[in-house]
C-alpha angles and dihedrals in degrees: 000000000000112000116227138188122228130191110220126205123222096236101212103035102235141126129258105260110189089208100063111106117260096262090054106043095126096235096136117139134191139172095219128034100199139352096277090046122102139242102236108209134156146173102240130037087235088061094052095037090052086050093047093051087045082052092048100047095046088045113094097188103063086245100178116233124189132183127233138174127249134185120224 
């Protein structure tokens, strides 16, 4: 199996409140947002890093992203 890296999306923009009760605590991640959004998967992890800072610095709503790894 190929390795693939993969950019998700937090899905409510929101930062993380430690006092939030275990079953809020905003964590929820996605790889699309919506229908016209996009997957964003690539072969390196320089490749993905590089997308997820481009996706931070165009979001305005301090929405979190994180990279992980999938196999395909």
């Amino acid at each position: 199996m190929a390795t693939k890296y993969r950019v998700y999306k937090q899905l409510i923009p929101a930062a993380y409140d430690g006092t939030d009760p275990s079953w809020a605590k905003r964590q929820i991640w996605v790889s699309k947002l919506n229908s016209s959004d996009t997957v964003d998967e690539y072969d390196t992890q320089a490749e993905a890093d590089t997308q997820k800072a481009t996706l931070e610095a165009a979001d305005p709503t301090a929405r979190q992203y994180k990279v992980e790894t999938v196999e395909v």
